[in-house]
PDB file of N, CA, C and O in Angstrom, chain B, residues numbered from 101:
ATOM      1  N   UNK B 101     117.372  74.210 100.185  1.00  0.00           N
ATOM      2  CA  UNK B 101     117.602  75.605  99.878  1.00  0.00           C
ATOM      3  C   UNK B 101     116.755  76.514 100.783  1.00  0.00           C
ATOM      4  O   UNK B 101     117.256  77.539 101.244  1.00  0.00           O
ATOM      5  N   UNK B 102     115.371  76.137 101.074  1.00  0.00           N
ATOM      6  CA  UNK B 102     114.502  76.894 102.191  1.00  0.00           C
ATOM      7  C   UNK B 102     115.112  77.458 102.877  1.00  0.00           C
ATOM      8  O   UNK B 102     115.331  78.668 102.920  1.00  0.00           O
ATOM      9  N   UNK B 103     115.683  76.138 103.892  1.00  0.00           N
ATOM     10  CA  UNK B 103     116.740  76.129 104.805  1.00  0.00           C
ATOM     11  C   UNK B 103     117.512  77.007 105.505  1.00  0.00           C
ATOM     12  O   UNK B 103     117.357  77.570 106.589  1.00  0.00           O
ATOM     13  N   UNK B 104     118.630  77.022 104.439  1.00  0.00           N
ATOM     14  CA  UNK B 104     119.536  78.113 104.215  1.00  0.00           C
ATOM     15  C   UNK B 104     118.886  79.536 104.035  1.00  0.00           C
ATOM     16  O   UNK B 104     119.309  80.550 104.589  1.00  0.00           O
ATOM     17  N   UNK B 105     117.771  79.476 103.162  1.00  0.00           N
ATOM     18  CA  UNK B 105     117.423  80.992 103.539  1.00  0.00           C
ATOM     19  C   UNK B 105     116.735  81.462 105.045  1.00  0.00           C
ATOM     20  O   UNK B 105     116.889  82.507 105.677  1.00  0.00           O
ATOM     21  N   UNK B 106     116.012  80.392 105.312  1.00  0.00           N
ATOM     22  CA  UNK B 106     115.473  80.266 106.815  1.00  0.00           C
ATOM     23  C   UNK B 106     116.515  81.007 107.658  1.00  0.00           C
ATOM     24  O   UNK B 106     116.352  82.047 108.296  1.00  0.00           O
ATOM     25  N   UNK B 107     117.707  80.199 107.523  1.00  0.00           N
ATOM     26  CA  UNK B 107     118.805  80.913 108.234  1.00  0.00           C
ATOM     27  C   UNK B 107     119.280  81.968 108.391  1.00  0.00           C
ATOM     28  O   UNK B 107     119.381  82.717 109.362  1.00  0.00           O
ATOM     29  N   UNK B 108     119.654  82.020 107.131  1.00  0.00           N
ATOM     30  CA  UNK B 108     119.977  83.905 107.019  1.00  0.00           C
ATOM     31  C   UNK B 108     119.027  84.707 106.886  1.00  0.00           C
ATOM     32  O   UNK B 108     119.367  85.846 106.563  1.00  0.00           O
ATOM     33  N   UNK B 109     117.738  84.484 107.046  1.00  0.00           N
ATOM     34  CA  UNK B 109     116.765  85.078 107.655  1.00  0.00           C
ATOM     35  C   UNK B 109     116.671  85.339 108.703  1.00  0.00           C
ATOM     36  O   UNK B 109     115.845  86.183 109.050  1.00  0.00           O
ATOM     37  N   UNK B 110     117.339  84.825 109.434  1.00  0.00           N
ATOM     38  CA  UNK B 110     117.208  84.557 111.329  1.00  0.00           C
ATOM     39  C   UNK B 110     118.602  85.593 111.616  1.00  0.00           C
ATOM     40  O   UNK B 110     118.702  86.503 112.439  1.00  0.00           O
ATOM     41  N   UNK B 111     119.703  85.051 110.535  1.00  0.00           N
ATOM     42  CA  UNK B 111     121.057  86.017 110.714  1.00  0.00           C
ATOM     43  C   UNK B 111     120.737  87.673 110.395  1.00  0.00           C
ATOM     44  O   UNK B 111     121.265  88.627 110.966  1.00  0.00           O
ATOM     45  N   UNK B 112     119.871  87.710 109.477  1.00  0.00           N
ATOM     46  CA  UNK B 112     119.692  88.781 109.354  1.00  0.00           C
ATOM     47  C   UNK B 112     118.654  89.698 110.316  1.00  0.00           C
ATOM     48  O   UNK B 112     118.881  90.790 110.836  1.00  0.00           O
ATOM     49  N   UNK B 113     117.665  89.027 110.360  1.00  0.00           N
ATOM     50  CA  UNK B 113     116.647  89.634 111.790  1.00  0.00           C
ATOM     51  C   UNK B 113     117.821  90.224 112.935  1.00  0.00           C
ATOM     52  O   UNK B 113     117.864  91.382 113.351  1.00  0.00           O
ATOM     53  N   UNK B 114     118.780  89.069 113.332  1.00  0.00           N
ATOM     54  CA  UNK B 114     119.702  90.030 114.579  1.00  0.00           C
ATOM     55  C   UNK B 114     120.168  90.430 114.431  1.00  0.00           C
ATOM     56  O   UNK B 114     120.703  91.017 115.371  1.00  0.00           O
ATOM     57  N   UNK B 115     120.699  90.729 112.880  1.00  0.00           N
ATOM     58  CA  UNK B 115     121.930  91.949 112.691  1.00  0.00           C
ATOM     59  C   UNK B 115     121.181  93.134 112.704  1.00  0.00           C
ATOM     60  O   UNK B 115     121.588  94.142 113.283  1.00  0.00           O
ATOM     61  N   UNK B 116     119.800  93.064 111.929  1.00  0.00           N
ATOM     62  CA  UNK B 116     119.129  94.604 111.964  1.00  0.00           C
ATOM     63  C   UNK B 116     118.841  95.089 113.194  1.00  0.00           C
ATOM     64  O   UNK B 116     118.851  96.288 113.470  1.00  0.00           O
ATOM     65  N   UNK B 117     118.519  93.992 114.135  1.00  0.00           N
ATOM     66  CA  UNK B 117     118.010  94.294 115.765  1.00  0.00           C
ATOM     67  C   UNK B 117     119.348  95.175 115.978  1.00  0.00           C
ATOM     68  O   UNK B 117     119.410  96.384 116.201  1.00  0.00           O
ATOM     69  N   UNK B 118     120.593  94.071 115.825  1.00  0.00           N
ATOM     70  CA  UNK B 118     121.486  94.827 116.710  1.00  0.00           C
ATOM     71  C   UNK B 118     121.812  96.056 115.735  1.00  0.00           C
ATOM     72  O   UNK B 118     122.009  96.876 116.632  1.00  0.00           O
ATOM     73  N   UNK B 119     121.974  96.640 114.792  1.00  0.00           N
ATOM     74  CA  UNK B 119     121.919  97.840 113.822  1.00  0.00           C
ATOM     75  C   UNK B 119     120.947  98.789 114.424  1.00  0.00           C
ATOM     76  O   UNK B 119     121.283  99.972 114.478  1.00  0.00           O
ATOM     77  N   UNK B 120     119.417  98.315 115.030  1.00  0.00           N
ATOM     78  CA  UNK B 120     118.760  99.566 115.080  1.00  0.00           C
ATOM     79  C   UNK B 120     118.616  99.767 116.666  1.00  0.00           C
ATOM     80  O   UNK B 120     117.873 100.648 117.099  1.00  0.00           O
ATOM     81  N   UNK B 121     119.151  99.151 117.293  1.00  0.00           N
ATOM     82  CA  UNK B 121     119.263  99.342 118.797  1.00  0.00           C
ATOM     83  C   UNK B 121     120.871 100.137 119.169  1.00  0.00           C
ATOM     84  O   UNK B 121     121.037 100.727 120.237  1.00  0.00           O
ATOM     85  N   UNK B 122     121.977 100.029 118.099  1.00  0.00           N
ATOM     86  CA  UNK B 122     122.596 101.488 117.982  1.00  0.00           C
ATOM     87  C   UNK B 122     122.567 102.810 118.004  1.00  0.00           C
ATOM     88  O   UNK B 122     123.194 103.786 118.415  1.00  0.00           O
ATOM     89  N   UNK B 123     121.111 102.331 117.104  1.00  0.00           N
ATOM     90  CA  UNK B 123     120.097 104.071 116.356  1.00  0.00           C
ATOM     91  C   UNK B 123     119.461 104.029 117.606  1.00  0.00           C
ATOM     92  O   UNK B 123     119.984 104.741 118.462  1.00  0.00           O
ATOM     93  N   UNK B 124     118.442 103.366 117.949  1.00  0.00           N
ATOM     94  CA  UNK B 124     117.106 103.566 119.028  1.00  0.00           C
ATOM     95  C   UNK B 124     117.735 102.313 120.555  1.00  0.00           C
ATOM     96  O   UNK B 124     117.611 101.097 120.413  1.00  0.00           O
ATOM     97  N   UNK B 125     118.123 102.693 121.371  1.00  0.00           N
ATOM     98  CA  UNK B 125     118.303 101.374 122.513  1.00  0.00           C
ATOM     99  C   UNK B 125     117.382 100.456 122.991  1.00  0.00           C
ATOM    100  O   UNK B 125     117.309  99.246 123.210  1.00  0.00           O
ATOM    101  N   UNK B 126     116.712 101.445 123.074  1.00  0.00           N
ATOM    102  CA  UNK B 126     114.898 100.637 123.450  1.00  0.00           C
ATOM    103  C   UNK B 126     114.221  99.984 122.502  1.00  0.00           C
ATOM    104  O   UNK B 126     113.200  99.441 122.922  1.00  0.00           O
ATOM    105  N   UNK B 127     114.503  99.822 121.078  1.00  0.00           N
ATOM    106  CA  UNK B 127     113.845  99.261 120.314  1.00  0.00           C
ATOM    107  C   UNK B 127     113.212  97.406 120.302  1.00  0.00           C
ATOM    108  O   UNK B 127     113.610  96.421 120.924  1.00  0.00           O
ATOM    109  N   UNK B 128     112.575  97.511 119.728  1.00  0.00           N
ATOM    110  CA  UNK B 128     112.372  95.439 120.218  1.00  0.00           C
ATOM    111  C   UNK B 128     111.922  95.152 118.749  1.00  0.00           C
ATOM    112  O   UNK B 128     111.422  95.935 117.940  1.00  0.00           O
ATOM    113  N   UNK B 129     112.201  93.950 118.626  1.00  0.00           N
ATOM    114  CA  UNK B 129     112.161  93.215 117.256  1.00  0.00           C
ATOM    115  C   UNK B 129     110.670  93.306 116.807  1.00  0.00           C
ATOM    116  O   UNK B 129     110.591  93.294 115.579  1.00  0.00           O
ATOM    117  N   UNK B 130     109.572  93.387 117.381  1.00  0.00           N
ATOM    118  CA  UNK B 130     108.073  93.733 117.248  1.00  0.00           C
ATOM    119  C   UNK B 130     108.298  95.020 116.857  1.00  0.00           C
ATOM    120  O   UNK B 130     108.043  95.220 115.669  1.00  0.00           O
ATOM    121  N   UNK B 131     108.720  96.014 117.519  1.00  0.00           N
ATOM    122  CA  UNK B 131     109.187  97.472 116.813  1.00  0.00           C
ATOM    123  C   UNK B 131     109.825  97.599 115.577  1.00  0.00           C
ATOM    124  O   UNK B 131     110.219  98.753 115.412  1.00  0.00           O
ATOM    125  N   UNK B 132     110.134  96.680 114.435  1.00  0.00           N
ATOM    126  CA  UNK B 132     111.098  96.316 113.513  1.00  0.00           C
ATOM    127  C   UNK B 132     109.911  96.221 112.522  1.00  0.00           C
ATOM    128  O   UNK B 132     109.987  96.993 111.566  1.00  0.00           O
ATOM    129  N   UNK B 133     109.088  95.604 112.566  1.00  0.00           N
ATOM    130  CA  UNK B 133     107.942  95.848 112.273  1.00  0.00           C
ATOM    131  C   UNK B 133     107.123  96.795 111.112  1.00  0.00           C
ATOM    132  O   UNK B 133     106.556  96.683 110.025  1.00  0.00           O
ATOM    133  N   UNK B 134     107.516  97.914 112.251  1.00  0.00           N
ATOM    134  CA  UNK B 134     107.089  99.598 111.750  1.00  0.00           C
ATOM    135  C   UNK B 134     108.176 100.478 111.914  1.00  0.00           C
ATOM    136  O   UNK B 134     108.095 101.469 112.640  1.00  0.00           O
ATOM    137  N   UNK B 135     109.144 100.187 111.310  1.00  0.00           N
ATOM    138  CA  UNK B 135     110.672 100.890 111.494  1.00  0.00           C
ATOM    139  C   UNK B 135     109.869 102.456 111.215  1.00  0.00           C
ATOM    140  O   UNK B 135     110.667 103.306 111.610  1.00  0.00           O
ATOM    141  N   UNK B 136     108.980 102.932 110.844  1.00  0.00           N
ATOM    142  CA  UNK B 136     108.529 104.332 110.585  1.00  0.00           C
ATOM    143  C   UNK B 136     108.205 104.863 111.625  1.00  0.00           C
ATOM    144  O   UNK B 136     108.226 106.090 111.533  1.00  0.00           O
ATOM    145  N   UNK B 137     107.852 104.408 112.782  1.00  0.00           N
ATOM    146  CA  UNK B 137     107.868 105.031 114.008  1.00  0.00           C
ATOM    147  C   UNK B 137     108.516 105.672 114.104  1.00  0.00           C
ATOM    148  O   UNK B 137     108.287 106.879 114.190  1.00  0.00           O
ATOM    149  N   UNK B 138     109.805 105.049 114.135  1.00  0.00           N
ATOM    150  CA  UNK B 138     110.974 106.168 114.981  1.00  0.00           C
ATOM    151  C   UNK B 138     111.684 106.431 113.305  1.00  0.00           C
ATOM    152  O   UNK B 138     111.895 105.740 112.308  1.00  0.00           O
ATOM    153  N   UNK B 139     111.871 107.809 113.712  1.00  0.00           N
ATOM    154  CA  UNK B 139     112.528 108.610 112.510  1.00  0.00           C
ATOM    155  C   UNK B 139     114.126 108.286 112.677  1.00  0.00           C
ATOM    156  O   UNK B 139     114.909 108.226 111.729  1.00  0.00           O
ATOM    157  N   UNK B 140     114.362 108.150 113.631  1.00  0.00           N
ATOM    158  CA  UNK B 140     115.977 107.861 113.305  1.00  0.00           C
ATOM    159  C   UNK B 140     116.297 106.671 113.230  1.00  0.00           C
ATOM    160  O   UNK B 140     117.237 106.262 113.911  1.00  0.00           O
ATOM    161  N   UNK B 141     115.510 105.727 112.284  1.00  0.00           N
ATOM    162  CA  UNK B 141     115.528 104.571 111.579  1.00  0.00           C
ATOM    163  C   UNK B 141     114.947 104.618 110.580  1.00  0.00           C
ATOM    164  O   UNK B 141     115.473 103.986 109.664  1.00  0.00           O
ATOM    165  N   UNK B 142     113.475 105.441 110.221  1.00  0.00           N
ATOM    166  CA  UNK B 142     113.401 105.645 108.938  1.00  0.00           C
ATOM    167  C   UNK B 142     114.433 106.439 108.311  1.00  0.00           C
ATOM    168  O   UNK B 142     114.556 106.436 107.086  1.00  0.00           O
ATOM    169  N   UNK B 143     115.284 107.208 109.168  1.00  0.00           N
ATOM    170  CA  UNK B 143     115.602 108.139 108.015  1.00  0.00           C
ATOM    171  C   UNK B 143     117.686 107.481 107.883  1.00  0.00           C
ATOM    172  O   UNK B 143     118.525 108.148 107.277  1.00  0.00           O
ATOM    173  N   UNK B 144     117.973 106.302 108.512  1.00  0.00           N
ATOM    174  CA  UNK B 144     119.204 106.161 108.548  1.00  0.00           C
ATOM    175  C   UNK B 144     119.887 104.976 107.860  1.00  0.00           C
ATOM    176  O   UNK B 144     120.014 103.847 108.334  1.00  0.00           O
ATOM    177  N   UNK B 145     120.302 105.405 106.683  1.00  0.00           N
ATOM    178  CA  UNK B 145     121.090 105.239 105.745  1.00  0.00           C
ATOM    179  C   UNK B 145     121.678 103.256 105.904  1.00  0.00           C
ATOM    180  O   UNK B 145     121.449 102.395 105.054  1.00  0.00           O
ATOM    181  N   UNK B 146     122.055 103.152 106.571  1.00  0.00           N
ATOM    182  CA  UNK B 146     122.774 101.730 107.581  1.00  0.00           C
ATOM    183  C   UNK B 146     121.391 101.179 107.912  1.00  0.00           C
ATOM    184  O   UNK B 146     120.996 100.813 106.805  1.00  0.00           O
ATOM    185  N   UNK B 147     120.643 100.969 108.590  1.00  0.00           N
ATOM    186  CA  UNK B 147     119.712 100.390 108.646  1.00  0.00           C
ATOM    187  C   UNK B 147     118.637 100.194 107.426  1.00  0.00           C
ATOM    188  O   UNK B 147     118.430  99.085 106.933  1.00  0.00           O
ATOM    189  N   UNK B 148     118.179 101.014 107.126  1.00  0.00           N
ATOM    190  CA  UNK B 148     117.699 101.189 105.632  1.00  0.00           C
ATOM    191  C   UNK B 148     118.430  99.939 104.600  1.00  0.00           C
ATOM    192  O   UNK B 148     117.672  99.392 103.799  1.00  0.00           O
ATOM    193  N   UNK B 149     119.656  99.578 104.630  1.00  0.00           N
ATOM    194  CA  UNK B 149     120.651  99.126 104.163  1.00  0.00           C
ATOM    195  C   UNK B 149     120.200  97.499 104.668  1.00  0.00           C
ATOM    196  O   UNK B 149     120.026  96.590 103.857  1.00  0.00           O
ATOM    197  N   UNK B 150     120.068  97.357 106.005  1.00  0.00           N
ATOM    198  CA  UNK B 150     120.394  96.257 106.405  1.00  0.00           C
ATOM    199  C   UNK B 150     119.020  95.563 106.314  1.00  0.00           C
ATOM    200  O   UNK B 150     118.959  94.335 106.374  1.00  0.00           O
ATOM    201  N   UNK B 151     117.981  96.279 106.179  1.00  0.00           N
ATOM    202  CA  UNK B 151     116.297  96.317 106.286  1.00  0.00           C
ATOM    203  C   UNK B 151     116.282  95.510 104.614  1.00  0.00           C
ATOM    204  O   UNK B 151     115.889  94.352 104.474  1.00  0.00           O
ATOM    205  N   UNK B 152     116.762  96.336 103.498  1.00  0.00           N
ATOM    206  CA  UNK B 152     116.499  95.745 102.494  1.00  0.00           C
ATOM    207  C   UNK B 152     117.484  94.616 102.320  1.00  0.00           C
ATOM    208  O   UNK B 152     117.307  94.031 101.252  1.00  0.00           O
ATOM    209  N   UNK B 153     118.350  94.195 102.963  1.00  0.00           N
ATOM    210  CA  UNK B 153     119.245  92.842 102.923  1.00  0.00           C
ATOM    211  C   UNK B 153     117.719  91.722 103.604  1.00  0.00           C
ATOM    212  O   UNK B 153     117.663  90.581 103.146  1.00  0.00           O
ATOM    213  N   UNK B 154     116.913  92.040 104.363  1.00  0.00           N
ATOM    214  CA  UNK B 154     116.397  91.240 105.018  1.00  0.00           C
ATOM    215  C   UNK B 154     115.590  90.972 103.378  1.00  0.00           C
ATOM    216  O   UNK B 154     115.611  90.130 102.480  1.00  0.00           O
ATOM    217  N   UNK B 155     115.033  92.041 103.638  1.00  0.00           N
ATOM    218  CA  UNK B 155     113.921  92.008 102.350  1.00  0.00           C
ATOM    219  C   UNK B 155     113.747  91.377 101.237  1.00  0.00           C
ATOM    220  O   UNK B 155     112.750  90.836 100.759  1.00  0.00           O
ATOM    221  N   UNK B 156     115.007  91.519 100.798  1.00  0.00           N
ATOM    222  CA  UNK B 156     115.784  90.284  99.509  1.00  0.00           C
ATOM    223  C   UNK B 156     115.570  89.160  99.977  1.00  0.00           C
ATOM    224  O   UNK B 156     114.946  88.468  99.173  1.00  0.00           O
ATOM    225  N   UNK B 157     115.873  88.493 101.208  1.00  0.00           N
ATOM    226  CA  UNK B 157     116.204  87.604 101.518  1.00  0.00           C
ATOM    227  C   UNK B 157     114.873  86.656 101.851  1.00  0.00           C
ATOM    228  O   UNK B 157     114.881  85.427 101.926  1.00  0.00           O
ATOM    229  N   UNK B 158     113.480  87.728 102.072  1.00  0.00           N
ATOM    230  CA  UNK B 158     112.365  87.079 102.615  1.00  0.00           C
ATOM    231  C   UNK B 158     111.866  87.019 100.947  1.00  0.00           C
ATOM    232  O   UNK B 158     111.458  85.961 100.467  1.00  0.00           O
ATOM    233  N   UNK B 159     111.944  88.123 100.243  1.00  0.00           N
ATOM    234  CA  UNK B 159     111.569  87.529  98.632  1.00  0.00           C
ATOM    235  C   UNK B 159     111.728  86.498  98.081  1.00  0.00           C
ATOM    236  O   UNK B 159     110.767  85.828  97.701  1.00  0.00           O
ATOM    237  N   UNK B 160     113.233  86.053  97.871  1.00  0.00           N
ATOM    238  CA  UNK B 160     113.776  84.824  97.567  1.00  0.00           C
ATOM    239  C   UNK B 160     113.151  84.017  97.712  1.00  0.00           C
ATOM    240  O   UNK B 160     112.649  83.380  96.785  1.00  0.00           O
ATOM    241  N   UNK B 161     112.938  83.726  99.198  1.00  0.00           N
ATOM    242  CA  UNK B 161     112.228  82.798  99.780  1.00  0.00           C
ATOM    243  C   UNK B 161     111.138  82.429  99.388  1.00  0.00           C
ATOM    244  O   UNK B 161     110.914  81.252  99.106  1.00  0.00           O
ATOM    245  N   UNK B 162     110.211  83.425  99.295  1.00  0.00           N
ATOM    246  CA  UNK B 162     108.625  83.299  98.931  1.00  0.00           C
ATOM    247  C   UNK B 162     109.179  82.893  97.261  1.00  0.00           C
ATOM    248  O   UNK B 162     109.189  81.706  96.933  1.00  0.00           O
ATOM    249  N   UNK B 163     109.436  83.518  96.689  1.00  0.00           N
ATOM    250  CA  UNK B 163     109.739  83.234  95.362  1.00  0.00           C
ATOM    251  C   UNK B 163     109.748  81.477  95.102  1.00  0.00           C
ATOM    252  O   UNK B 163     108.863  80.766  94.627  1.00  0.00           O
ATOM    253  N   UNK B 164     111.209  81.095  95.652  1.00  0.00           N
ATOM    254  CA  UNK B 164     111.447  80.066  95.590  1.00  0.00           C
ATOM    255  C   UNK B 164     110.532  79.032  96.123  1.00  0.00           C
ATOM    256  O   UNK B 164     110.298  77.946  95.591  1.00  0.00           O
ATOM    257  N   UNK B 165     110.076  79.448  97.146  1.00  0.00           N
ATOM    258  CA  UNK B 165     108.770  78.459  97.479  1.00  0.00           C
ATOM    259  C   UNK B 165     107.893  78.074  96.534  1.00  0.00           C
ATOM    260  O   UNK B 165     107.476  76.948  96.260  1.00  0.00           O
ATOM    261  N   UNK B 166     107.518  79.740  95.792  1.00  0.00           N
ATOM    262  CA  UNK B 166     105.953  79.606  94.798  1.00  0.00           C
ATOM    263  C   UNK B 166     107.017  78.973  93.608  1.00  0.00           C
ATOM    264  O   UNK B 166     106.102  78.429  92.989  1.00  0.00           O
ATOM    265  N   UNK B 167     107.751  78.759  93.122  1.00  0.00           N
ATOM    266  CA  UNK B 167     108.728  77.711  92.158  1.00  0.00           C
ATOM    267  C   UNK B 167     108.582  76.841  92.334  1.00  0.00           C
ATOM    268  O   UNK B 167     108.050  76.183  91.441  1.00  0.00           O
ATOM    269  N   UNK B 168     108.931  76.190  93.578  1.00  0.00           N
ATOM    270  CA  UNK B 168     108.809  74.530  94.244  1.00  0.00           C
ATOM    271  C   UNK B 168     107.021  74.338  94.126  1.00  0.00           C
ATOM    272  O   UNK B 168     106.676  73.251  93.663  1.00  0.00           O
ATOM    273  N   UNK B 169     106.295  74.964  94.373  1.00  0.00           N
ATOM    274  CA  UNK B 169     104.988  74.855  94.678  1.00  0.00           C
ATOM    275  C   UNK B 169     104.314  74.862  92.670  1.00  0.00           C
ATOM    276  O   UNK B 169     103.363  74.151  92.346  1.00  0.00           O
ATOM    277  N   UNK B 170     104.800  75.469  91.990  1.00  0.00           N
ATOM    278  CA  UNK B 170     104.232  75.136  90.637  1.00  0.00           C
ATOM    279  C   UNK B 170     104.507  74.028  90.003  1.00  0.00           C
ATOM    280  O   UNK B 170     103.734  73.466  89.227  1.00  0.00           O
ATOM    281  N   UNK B 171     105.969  73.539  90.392  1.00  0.00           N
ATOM    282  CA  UNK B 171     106.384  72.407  89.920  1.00  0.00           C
ATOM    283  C   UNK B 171     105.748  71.368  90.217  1.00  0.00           C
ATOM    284  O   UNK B 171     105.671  70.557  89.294  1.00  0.00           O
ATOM    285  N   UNK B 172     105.187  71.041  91.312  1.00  0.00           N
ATOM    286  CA  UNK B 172     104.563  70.218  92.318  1.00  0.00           C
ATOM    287  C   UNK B 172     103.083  69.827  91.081  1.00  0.00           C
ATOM    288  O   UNK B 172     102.649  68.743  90.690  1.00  0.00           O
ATOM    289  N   UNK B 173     102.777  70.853  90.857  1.00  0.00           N
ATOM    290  CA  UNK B 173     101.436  70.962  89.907  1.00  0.00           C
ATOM    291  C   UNK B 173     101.375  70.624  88.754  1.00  0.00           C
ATOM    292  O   UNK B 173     100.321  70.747  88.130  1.00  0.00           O
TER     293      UNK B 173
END
């Protein structure tokens, strides 16, 4: 199950890249970072969107880890 989120963790990192390099061209995945830099990513609706798809997705993860990791105990 990691796995799979591993993955769409990775699917999701390049969809936001390619989402906020629409908004900003110059942007770089280290810039993703601190999406508050540039205002026309803090403030845009679609990215914002695609930012908390990641977000879910890195929760899960940790979640499910600290699950696997109590059981263990």
């Amino acid at each position: 199950m990691i796995e799979l989120l591993d993955e769409l963790i990775v699917q999701q990192k390049e969809k936001l890249l390619k989402v906020a390099k629409r908004i900003v061209p110059h942007v770089t995945d280290e810039d993703l970072l601190q999406p508050n830099d540039f205002p026309q990513l803090e403030l845009n609706p679609h990215f914002r969107y695609e930012e908390g798809i990641l977000d879910g997705l890195m929760v899960a993860r940790t979640a499910l880890l600290a699950h696997e990791r109590s059981s263990i105990v």
